[in-house]
HTML snippet that shows the backbone in 3Dmol.js (N, CA, C, O; Angstrom):
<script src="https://3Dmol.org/build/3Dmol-min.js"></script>
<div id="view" style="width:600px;height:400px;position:relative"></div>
<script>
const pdb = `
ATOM      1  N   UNK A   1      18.577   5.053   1.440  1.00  0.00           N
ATOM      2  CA  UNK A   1      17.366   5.590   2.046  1.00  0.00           C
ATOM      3  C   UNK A   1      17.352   5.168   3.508  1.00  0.00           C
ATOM      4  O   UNK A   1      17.009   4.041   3.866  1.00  0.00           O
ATOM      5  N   UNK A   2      17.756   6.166   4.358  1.00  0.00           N
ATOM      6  CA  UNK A   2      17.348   6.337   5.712  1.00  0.00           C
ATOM      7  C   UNK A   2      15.983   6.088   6.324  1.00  0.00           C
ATOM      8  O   UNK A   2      15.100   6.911   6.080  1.00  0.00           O
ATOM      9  N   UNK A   3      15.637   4.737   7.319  1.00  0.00           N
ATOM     10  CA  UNK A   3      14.024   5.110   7.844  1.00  0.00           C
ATOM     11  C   UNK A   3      14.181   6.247   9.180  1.00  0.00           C
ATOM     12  O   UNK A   3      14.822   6.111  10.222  1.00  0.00           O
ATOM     13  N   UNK A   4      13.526   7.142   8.814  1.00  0.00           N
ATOM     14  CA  UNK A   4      13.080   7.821  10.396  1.00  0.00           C
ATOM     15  C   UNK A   4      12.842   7.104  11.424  1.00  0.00           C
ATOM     16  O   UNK A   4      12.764   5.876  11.460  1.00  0.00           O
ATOM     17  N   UNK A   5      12.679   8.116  12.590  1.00  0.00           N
ATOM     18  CA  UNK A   5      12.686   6.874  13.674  1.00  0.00           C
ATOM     19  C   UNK A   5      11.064   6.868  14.010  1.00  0.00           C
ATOM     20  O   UNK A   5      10.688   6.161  14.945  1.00  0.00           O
ATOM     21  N   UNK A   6       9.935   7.778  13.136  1.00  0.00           N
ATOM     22  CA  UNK A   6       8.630   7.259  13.514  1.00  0.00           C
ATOM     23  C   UNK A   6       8.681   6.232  12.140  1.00  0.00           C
ATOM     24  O   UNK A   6       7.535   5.795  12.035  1.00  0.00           O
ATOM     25  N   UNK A   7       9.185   5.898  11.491  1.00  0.00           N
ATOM     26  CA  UNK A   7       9.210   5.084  10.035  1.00  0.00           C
ATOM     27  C   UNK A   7       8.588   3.974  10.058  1.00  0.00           C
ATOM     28  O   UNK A   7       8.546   3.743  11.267  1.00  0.00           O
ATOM     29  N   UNK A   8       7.871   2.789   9.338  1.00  0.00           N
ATOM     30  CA  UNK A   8       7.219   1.930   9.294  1.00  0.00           C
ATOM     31  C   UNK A   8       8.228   0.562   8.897  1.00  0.00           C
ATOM     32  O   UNK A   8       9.382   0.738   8.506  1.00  0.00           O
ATOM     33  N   UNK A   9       7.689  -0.670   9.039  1.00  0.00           N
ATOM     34  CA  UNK A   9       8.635  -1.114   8.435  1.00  0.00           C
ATOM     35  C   UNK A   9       8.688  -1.582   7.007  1.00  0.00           C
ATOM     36  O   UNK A   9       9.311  -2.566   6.608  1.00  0.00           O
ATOM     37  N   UNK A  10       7.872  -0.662   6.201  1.00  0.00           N
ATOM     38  CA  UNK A  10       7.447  -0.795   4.934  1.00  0.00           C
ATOM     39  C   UNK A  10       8.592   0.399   4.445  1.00  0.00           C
ATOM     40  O   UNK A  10       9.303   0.178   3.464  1.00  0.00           O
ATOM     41  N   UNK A  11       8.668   1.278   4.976  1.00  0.00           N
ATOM     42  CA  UNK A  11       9.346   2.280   4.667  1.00  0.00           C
ATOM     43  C   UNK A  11      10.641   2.113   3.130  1.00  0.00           C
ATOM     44  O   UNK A  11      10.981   2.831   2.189  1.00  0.00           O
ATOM     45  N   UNK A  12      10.890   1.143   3.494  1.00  0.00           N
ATOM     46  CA  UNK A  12      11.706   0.477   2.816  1.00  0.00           C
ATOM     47  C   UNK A  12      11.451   0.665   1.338  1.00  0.00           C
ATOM     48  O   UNK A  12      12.307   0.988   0.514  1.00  0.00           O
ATOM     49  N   UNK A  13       9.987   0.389   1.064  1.00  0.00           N
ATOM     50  CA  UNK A  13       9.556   0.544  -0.118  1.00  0.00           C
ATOM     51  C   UNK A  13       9.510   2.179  -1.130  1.00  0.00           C
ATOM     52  O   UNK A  13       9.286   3.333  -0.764  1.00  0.00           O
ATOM     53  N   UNK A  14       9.789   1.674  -2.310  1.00  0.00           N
ATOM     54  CA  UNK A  14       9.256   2.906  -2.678  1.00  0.00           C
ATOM     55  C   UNK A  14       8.071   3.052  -3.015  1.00  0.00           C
ATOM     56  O   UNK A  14       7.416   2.016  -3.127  1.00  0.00           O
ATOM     57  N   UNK A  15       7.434   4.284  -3.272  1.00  0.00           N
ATOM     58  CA  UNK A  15       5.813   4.656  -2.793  1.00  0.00           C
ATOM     59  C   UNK A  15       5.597   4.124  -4.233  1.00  0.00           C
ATOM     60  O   UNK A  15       4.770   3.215  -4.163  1.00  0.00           O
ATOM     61  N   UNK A  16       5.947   4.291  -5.329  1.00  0.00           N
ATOM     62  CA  UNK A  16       6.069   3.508  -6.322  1.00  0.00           C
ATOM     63  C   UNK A  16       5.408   2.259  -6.596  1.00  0.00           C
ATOM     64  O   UNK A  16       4.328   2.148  -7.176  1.00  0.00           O
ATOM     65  N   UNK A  17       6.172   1.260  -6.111  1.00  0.00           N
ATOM     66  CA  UNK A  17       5.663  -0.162  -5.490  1.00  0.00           C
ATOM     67  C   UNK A  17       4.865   0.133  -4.702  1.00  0.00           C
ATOM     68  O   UNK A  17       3.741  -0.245  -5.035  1.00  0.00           O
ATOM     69  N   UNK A  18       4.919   0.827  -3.452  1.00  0.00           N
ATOM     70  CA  UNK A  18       3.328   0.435  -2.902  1.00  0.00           C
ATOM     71  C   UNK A  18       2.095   1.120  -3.708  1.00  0.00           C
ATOM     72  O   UNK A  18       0.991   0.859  -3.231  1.00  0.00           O
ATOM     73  N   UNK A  19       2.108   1.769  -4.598  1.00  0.00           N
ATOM     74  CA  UNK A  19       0.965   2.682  -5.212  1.00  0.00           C
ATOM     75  C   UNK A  19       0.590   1.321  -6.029  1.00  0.00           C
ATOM     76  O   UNK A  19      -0.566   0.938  -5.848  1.00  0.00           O
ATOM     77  N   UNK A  20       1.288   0.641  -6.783  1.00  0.00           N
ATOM     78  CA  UNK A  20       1.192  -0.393  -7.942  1.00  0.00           C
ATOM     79  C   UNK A  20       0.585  -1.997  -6.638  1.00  0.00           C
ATOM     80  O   UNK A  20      -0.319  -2.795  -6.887  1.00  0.00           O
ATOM     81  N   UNK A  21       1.100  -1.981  -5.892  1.00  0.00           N
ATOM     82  CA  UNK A  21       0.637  -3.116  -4.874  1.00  0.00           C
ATOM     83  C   UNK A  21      -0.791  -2.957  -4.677  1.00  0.00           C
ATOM     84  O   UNK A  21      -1.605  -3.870  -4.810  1.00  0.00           O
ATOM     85  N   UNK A  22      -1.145  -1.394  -4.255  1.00  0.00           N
ATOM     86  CA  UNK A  22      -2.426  -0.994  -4.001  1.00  0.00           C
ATOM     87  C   UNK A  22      -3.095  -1.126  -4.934  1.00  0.00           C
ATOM     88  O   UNK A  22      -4.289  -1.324  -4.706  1.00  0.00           O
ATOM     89  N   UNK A  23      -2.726  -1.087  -6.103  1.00  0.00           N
ATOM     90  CA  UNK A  23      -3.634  -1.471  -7.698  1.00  0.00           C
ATOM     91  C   UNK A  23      -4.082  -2.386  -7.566  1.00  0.00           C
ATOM     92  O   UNK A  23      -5.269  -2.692  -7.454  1.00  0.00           O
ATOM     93  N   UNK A  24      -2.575  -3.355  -7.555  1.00  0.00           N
ATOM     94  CA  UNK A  24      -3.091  -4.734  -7.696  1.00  0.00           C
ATOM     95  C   UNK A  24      -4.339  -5.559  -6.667  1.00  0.00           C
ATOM     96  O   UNK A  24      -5.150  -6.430  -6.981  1.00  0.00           O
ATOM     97  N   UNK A  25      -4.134  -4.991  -5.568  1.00  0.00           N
ATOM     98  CA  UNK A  25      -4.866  -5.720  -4.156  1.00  0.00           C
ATOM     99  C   UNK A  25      -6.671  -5.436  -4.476  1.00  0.00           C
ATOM    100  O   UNK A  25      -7.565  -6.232  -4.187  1.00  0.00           O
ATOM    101  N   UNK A  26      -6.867  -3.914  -5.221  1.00  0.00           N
ATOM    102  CA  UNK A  26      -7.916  -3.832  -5.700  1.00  0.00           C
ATOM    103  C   UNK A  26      -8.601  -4.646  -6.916  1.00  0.00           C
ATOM    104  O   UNK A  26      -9.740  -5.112  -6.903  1.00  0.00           O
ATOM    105  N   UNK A  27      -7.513  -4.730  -8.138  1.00  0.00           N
ATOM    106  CA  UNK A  27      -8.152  -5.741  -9.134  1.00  0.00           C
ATOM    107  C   UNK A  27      -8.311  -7.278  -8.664  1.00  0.00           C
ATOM    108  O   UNK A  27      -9.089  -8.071  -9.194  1.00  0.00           O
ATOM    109  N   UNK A  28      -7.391  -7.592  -7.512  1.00  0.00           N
ATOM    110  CA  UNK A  28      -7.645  -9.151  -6.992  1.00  0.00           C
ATOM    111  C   UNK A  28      -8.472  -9.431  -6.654  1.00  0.00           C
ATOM    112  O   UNK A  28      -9.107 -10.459  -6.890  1.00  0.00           O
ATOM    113  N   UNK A  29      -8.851  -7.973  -5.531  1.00  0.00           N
ATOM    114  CA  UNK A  29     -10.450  -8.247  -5.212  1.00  0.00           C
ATOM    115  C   UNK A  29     -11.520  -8.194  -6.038  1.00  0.00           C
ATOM    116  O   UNK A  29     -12.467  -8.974  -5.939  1.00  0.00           O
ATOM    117  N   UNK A  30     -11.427  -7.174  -6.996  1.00  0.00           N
ATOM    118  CA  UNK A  30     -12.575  -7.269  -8.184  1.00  0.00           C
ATOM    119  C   UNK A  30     -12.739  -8.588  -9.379  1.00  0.00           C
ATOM    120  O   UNK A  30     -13.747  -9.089  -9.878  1.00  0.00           O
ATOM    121  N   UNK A  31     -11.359  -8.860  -9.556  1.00  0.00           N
ATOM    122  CA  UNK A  31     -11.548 -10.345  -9.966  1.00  0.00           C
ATOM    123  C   UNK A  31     -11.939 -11.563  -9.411  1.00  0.00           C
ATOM    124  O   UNK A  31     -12.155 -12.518 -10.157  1.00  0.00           O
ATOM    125  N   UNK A  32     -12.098 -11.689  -7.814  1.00  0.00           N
ATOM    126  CA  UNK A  32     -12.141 -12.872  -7.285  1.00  0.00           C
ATOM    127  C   UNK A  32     -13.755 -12.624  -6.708  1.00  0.00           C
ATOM    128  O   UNK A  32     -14.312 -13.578  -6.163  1.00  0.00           O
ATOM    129  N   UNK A  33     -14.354 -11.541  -6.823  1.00  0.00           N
ATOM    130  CA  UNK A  33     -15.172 -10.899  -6.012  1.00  0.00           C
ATOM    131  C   UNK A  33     -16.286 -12.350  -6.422  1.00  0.00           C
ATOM    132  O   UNK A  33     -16.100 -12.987  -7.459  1.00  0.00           O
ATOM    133  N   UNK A  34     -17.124 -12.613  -5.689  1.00  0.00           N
ATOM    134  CA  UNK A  34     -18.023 -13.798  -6.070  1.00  0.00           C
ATOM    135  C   UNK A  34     -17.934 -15.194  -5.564  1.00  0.00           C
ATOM    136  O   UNK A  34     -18.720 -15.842  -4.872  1.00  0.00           O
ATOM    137  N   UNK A  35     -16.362 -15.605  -6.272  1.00  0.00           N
ATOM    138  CA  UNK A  35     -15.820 -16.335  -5.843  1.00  0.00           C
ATOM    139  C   UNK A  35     -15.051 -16.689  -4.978  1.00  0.00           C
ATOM    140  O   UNK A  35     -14.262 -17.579  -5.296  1.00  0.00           O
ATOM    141  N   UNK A  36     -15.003 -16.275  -3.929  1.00  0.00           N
ATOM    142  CA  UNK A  36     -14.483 -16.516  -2.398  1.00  0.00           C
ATOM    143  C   UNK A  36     -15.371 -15.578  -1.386  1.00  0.00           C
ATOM    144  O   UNK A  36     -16.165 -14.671  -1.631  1.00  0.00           O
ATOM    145  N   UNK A  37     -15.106 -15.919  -0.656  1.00  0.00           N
ATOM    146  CA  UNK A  37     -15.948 -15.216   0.619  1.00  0.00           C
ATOM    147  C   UNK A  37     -15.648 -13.571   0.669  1.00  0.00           C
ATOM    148  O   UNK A  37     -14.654 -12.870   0.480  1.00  0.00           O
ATOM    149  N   UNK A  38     -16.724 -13.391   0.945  1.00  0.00           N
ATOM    150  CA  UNK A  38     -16.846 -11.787   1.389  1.00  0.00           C
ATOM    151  C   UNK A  38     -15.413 -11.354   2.171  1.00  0.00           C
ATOM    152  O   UNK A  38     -14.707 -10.462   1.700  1.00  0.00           O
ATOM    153  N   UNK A  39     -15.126 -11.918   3.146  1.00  0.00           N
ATOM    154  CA  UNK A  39     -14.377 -11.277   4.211  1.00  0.00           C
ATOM    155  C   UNK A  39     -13.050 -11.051   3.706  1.00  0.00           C
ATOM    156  O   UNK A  39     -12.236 -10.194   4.051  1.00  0.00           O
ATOM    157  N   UNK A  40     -12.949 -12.047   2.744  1.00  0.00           N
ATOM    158  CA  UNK A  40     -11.997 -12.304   1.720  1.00  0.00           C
ATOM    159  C   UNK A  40     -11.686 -11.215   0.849  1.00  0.00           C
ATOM    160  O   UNK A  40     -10.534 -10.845   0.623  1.00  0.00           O
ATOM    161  N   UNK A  41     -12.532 -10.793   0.448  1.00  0.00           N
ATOM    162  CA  UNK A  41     -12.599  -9.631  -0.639  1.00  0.00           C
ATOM    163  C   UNK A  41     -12.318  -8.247   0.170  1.00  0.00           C
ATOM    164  O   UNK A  41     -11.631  -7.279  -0.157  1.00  0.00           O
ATOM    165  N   UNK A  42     -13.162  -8.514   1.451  1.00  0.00           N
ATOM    166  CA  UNK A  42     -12.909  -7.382   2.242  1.00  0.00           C
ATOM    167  C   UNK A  42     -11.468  -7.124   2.827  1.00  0.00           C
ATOM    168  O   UNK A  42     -11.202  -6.020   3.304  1.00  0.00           O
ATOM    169  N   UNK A  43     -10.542  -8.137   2.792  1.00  0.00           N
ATOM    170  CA  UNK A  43      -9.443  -8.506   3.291  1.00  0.00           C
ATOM    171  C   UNK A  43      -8.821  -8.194   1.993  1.00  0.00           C
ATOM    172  O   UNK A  43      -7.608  -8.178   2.198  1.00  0.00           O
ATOM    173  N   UNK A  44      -8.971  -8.037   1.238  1.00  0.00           N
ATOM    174  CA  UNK A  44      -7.872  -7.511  -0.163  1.00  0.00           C
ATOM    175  C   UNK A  44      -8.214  -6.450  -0.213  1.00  0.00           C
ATOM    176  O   UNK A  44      -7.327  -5.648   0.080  1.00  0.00           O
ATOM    177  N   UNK A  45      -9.372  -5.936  -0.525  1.00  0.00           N
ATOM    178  CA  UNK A  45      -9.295  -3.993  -0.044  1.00  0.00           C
ATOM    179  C   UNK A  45      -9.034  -3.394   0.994  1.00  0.00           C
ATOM    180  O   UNK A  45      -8.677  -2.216   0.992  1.00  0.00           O
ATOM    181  N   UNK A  46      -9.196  -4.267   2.300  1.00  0.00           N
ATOM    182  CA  UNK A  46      -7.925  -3.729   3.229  1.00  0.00           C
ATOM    183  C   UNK A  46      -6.916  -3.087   2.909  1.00  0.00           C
ATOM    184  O   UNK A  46      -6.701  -1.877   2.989  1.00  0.00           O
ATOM    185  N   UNK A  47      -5.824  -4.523   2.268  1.00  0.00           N
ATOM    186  CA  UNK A  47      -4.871  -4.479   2.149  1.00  0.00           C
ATOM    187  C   UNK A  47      -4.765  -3.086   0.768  1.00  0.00           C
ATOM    188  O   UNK A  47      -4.064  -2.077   0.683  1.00  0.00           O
ATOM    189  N   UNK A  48      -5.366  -3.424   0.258  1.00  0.00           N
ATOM    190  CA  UNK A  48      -5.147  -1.812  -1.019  1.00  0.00           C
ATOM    191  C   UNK A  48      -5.238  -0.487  -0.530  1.00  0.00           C
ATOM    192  O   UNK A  48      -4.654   0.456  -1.063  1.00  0.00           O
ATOM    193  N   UNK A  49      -5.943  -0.396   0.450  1.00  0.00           N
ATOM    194  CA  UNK A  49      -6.333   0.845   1.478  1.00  0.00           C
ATOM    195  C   UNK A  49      -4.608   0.752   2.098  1.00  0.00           C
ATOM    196  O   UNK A  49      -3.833   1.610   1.676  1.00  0.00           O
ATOM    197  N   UNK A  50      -4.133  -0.202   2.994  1.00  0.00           N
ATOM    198  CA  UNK A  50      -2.704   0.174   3.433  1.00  0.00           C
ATOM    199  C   UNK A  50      -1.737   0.259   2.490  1.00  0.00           C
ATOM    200  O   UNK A  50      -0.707   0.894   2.718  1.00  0.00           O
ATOM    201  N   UNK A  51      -1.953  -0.369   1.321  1.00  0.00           N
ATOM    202  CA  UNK A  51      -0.442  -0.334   0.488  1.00  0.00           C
ATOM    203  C   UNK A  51      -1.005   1.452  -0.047  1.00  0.00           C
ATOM    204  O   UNK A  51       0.040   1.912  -0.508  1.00  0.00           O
ATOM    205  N   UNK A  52      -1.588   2.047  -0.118  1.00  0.00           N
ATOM    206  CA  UNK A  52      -2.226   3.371  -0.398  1.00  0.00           C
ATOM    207  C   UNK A  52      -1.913   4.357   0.679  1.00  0.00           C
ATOM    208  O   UNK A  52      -1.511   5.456   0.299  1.00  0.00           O
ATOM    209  N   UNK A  53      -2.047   4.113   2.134  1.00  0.00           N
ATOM    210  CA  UNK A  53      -1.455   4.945   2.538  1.00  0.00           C
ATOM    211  C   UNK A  53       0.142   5.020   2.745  1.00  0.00           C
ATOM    212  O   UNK A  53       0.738   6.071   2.978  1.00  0.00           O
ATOM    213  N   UNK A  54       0.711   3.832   2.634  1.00  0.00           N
ATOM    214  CA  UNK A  54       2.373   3.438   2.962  1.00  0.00           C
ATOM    215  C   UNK A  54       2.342   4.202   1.552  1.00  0.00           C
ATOM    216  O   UNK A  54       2.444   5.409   1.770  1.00  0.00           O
ATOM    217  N   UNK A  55       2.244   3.941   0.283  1.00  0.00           N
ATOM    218  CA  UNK A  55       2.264   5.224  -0.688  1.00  0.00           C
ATOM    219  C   UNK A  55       2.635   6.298  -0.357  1.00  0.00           C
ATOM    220  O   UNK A  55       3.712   6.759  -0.736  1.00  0.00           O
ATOM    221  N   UNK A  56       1.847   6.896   0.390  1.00  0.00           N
ATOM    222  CA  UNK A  56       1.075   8.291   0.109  1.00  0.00           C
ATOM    223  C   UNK A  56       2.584   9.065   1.194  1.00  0.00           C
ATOM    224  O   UNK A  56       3.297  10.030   0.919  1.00  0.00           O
ATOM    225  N   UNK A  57       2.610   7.939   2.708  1.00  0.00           N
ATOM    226  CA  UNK A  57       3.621   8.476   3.250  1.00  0.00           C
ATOM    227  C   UNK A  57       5.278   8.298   2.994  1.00  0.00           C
ATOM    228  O   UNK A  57       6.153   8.938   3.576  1.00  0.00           O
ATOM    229  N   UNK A  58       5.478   7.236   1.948  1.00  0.00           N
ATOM    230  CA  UNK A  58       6.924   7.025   1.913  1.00  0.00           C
ATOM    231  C   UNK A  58       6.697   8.135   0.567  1.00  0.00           C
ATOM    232  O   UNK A  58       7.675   8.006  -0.169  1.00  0.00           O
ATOM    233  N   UNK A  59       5.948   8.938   0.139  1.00  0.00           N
ATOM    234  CA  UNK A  59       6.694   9.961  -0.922  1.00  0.00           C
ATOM    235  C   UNK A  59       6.726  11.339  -0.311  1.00  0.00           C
ATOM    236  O   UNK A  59       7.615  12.164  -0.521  1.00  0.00           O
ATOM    237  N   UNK A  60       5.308  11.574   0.737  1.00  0.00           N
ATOM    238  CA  UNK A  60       5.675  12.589   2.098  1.00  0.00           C
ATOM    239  C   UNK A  60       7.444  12.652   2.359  1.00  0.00           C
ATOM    240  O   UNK A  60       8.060  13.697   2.149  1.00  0.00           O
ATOM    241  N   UNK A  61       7.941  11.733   2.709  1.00  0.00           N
ATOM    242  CA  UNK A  61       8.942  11.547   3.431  1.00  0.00           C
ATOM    243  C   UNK A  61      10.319  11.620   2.510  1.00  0.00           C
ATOM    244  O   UNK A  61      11.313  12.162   2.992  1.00  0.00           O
ATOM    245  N   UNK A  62      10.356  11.056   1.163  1.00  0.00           N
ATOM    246  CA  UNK A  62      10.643  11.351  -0.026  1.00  0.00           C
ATOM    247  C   UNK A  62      11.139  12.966  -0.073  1.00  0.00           C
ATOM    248  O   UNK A  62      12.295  13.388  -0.096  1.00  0.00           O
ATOM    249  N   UNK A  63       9.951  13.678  -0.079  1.00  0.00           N
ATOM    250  CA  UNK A  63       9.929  14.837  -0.358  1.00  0.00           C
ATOM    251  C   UNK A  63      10.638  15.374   0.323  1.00  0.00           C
ATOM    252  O   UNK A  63      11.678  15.879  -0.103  1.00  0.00           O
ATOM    253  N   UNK A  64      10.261  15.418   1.620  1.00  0.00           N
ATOM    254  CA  UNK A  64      10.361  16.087   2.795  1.00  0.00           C
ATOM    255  C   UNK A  64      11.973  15.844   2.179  1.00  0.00           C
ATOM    256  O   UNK A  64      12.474  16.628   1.373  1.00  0.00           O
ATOM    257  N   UNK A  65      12.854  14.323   2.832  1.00  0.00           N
ATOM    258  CA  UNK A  65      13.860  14.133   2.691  1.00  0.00           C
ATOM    259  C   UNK A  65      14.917  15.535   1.538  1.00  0.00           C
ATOM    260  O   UNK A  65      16.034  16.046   1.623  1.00  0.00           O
ATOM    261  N   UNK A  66      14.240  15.598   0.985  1.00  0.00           N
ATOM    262  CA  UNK A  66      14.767  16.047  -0.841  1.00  0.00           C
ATOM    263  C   UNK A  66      15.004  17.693  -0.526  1.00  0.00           C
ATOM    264  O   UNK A  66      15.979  18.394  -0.799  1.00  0.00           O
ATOM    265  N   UNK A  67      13.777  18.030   0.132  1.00  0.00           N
ATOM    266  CA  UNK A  67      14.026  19.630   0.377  1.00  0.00           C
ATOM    267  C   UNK A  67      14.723  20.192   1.382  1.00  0.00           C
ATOM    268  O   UNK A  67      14.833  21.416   1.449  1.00  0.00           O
TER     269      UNK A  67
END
`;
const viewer = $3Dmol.createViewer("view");
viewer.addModel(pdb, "pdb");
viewer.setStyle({}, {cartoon: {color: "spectrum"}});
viewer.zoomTo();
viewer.render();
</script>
């Protein structure tokens, strides 16, 4: 797997793993929710929001690649 040259350096991943990362970053936050600080929680759905779009574009690119 080739990165493009606008490519991320996540690219690497398959959207696969990041779709399942993005799972996880959401249940961490829903499990910890209470117990640690807000910003905290807000800082793990961040992170589920980016492993969601690195998703969304390494299977764009996937595709694209394929056709």
């Amino acid at each position: 797997m080739s990165m493009s040259e606008r490519g991320s350096g996540t690219s690497v991943y398959s959207w696969k793993i990041s779709a399942i990362l993005s799972v996880a970053s959401v249940i961490g936050a829903v499990v910890s929710f209470g117990d640690v600080s807000p910003i905290i929680t807000g800082l793990m759905l961040l992170a589920a929001v980016g492993w969601a779009f690195t998703a969304r574009d390494n299977r764009r690119e996937l595709e694209k690649s394929e056709a």
